[in-house]
C-alpha positions in Angstrom: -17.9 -7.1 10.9 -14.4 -5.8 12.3 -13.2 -2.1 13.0 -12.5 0.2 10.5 -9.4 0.8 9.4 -8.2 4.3 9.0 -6.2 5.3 5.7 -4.6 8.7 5.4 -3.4 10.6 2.7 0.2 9.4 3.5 -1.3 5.9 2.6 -3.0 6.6 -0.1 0.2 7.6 -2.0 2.4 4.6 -1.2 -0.7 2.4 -2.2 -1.3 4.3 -5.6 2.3 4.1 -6.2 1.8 1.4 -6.9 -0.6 1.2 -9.4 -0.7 3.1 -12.8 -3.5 4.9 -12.1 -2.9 8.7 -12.0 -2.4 10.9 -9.5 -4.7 10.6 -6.3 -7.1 14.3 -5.6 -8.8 13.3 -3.0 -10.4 10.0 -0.7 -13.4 9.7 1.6 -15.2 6.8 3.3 -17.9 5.3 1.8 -20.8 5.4 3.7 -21.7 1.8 3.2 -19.9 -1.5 4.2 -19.6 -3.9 7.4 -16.9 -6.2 6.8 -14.4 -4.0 5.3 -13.4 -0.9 5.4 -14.2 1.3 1.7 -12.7 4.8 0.4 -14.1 6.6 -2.7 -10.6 7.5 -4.3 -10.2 10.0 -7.0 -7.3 10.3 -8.8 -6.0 12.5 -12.2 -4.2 11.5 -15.2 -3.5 14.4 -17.7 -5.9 16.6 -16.4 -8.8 13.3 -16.5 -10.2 12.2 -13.7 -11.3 8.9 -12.9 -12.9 7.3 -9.4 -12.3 4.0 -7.8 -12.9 1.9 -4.8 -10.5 1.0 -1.9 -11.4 -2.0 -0.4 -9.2 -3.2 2.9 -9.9 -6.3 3.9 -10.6 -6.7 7.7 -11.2 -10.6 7.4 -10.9 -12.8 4.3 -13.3 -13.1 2.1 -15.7 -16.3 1.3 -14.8 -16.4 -2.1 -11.4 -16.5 -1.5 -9.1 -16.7 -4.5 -12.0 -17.0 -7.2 -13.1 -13.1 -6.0 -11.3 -11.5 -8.8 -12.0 -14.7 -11.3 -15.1 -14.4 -10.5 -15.3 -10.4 -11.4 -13.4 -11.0 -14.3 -16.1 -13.1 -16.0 -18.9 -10.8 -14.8 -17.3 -8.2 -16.4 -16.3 -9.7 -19.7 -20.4 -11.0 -19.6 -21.3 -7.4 -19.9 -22.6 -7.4 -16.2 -22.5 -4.4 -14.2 -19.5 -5.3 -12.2 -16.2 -3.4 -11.4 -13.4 -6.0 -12.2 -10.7 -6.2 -9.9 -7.3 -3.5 -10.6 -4.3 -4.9 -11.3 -1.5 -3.3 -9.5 2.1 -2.4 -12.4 3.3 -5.5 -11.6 0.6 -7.2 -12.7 -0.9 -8.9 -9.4 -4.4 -8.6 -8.2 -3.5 -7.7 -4.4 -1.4 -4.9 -2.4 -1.6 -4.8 1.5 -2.0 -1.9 3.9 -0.6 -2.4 7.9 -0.6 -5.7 7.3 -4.1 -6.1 5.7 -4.8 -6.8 1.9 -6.7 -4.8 -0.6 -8.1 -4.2 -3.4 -8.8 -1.3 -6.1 -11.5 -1.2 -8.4 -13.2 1.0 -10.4 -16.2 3.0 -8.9 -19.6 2.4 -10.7 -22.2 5.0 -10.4 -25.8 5.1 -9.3 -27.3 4.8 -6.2 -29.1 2.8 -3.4 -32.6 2.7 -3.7 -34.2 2.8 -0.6 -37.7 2.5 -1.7 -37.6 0.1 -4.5 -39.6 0.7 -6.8 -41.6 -2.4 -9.4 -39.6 -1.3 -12.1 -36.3 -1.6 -10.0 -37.6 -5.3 -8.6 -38.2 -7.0 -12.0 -34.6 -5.2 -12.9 -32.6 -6.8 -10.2 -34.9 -10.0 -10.9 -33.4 -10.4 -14.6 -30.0 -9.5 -13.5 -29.7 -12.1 -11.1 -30.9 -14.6 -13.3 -28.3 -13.5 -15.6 -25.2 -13.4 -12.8 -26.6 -17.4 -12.4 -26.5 -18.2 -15.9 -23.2 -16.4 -16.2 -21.1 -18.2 -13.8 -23.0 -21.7 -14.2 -20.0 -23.6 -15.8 -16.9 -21.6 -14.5 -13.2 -22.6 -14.9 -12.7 -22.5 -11.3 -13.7 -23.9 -8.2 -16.1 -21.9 -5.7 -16.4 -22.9 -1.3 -19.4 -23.8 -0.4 -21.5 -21.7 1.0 -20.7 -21.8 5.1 -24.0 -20.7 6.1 -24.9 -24.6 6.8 -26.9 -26.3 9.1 -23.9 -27.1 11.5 -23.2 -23.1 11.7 -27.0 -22.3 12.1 -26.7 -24.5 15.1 -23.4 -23.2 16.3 -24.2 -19.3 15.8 -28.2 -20.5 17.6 -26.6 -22.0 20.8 -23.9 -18.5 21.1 -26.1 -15.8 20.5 -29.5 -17.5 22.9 -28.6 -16.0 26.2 -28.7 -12.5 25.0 -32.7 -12.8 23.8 -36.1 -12.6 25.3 -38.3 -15.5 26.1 -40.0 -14.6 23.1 -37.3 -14.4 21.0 -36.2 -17.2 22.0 -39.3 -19.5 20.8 -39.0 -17.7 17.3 -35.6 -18.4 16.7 -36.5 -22.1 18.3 -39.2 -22.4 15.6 -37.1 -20.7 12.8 -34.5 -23.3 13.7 -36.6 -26.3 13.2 -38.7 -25.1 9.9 -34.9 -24.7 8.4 -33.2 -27.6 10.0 -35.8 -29.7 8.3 -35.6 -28.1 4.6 -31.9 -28.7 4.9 -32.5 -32.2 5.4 -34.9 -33.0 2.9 -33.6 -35.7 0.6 -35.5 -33.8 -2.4 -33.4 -30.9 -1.8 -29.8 -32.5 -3.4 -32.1 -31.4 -6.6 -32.4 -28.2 -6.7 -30.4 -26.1 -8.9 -26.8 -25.3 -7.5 -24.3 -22.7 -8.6 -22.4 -19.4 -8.0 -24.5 -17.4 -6.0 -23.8 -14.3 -5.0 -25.2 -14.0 -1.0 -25.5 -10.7 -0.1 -28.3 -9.2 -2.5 -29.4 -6.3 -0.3 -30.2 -3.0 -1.3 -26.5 -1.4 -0.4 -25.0 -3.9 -2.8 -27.1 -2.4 -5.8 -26.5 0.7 -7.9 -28.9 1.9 -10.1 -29.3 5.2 -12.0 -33.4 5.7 -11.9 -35.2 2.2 -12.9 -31.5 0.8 -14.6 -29.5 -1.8 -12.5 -25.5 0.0 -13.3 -24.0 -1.8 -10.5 -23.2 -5.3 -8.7 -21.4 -4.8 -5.6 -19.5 -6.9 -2.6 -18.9 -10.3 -4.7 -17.3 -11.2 -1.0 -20.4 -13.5 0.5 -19.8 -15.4 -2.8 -19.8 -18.8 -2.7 -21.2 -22.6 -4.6 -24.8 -23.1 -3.4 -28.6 -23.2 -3.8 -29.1 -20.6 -6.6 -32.8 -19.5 -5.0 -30.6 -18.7 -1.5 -29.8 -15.8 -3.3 -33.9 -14.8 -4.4 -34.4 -15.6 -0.8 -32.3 -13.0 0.3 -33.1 -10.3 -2.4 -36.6 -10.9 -1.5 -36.6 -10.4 2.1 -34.4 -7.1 1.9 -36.1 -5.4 -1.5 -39.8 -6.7 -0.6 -40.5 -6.0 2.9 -41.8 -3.1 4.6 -40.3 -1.7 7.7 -42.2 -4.3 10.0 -40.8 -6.8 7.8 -44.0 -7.7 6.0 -44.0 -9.3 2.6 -45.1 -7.2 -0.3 -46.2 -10.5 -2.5 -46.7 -8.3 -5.4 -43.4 -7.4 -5.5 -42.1 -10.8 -4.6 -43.8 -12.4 -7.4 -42.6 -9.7 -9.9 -39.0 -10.2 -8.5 -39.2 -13.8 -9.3 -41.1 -13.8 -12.7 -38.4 -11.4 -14.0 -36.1 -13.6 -12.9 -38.0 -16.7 -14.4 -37.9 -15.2 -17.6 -34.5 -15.9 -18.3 -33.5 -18.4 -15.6 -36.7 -20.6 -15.2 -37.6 -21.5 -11.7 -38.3 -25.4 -11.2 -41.4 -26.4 -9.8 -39.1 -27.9 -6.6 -37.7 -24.1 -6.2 -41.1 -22.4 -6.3 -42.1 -25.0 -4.0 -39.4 -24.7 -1.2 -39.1 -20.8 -1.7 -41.2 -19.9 1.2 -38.8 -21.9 3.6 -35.6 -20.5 1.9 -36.7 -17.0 2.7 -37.2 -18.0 6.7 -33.0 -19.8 5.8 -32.6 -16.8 4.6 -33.7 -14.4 7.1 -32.4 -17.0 10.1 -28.7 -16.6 8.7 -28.5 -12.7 8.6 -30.7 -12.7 12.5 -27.9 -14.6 13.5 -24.6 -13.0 12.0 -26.4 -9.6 13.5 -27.3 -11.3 16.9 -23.8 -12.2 16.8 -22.1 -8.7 16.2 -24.4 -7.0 18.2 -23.1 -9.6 21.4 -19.5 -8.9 19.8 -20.6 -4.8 20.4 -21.8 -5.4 24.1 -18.8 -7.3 24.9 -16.3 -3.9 24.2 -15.0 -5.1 20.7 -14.4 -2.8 18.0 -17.2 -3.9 15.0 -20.0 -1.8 13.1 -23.3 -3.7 13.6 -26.3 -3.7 11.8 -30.0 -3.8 13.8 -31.0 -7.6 14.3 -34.3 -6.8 14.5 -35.0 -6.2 11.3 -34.7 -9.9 10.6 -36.5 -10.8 14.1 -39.2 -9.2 12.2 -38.8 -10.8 8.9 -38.7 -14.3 10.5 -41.6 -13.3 12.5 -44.1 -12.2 9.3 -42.4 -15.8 7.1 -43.4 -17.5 9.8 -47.3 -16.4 9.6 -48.1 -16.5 6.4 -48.7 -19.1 3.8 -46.7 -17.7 0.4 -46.4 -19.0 -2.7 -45.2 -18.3 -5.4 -46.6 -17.0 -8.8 -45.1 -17.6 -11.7 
C-alpha cells in the first residue's frame, strides 16, 4: 500500500519504446489499485488502436517470479486473464525510476458494485475453474504469508490504535483462527494456487458474464477455500457486513459444481471466512497506522472488515450444498 508513482507522457514514450506495441495516444490512472500504481494506456498501430495496462510495482509481488507463469497458463486455459507483455527483446519486465513493471493487455467490463445472483454463481464457477487450472503447475508457488505467525505479529502492531471494544473482537477473532490453524484435520484440506484477493475491484464483467481476472499479485500456494472465504465476505455482504446466505450458498454451489467442496471444507468454511476477514482488518489497521504516522500510502476503510468479523462472529453458518 505505498504512494503512487507519477508517470508522464515523457515516460510513457521511453517505456513503449520499448515494446512493439504502437504508438502511445493517450494514458490515465486507473481508478482502482492499492499496492501499485495503474495507467490505462492507449496506443495506435496503423490507424488501430489497442488499450493496455501499466502496472509499476511499488513493492514486490507475492507471487514473485511465477506471476507471469502463472498468467500464462490462465491464459492458454481460456480464462479471462491478460497475460503478461513481452517487451522486443523478449523479457517479461522493464523498470521505471528504479521500479519494475509490467504491460498487459486491458480487458473490458466493469466492477459490479451490487452483485447480482447471476454474477455470484459466475464468479463461483470461475474460481473453481482458476483452482482446477493451476492444480499441477510446472512451477513452484510461496506460500501464502498470511500465517498464524503474521496474524500474531500484525495483532500485537496495530492494538494500540483501537477501542476497548475493538480490541475484544480482534482478541476473539484471534483465538477462533489461531485454533483452526492448528487443527491437526486441517493438513487435509485441499491445497493449491489460490488467487487471494477475490474482491469486487479485481472482477470485470460485461452484464451477468465474468470477462476479466485481475491482480494475480496476492497469489500464492494455499488452502483453496481461503480464496471462497474471501470472495464471500466481499461479494456477499451488505454494507454492515451482514451475510447474505443466499448468495453465499449460490457462490459456493456454483463453485461445487465443477470443483466439489469436501465435506472437511464445508465444515471449516465458516471459520475461514472470520481468517479471512481477520487478514484484510489487519493489513487495513495496519495502513491506516502507516497513514496517521505521515507516510505516503492509499488506505482502504478497516471498518468494513471490523464489521464483517463482527456479523461471522454471531452467527452460526453453514453451508448448503
Amino acid at each position: 500500500m505505498n504512494a503512487v508513482t507519477r508517470l508522464d507522457r515523457a515516460d510513457l514514450e521511453a517505456v513503449l519504446d520499448r515494446y512493439d506495441v504502437g504508438e502511445p495516444v493517450d494514458f490515465w490512472p486507473a481508478a482502482h489499485g492499492i499496492e501499485n500504481s495503474n495507467y490505462f494506456v492507449r496506443t495506435a498501430t496503423q490507424g488501430t488502436p489497442r488499450e493496455w495496462v501499466l502496472t509499476i510495482l511499488e513493492q514486490a509481488p507475492n507471487a514473485g517470479a511465477v506471476f507471469a507463469p502463472l498468467l500464462d497458463l490462465c491464459f492458454a486455459a481460456g480464462l479471462p486473464v491478460a497475460p503478461v507483455r513481452r517487451n522486443a527483446a523478449g523479457n517479461l519486465q522493464e523498470s521505471l525510476r528504479g521500479k519494475p513493471l509490467l504491460l498487459t493487455p486491458r480487458l473490458h467490463g466493469t466492477h459490479p458494485q451490487v452483485p447480482s445472483a447471476a454474477q455470484v454463481a459466475a464468479l463461483g464457477a470461475t474460481i473453481a475453474k482458476l483452482h482446477l487450472t493451476t492444480r499441477n503447475p510446472s512451477f513452484a508457488t510461496p506460500n501464502h504469508p498470511r500465517d498464524e505467525s503474521w496474524l500474531s505479529r500484525m495483532a500485537k502492531t496495530v492494538s494500540g490504535q483501537l477501542t476497548a471494544d475493538d480490541t475484544k473482537l480482534l482478541e476473539c477473532a484471534l483465538r477462533r483462527v489461531t485454533n483452526l490453524l492448528r487443527r491437526d484435520d486441517l493438513a487435509g484440506l485441499p491445497r493449491g494456487i489460490i488467487h487471494g484477493d477475490l474482491f469486487r475491484d479485481n472482477i470485470l464483467f460485461d452484464g451477468d458474464r465474468l470477462t476479466g481476472l485481475l491482480d494475480f499479485h496476492h497469489a500464492s500456494n494455499g488452502w483453496l477455500i481461503y480464496d471462497l472465504a474471501v470472495a464471500v465476505n466481499d461479494w456477499c455482504s451488505d454494507h454492515e457486513g451482514c451475510l447474505n446466505e443466499g448468495q453465499a450458498n449460490a457462490l459456493l454451489a456454483a463453485y461445487h459444481e465443477h470443483r466439489p467442496l469436501t465435506q472437511a471444507e464445508i465444515e471449516r468454511f465458516p471459520d475461514f471466512m472470520t481468517y479471512a476477514a481477520l487478514a484484510f482488518w489487519l493489513s487495513r489497521l495496519s495502513a491506516a497506522a502507516k497513514a496517521q504516522a505521515g507516510e505516503a500510502v492509499r488506505i482502504k476503510d478497516p471498518g468494513e472488515f471490523q464489521r464483517i468479523i463482527a456479523d461471522r462472529l454471531s452467527r452460526e453458518f453453514r453451508p448448503k450444498i
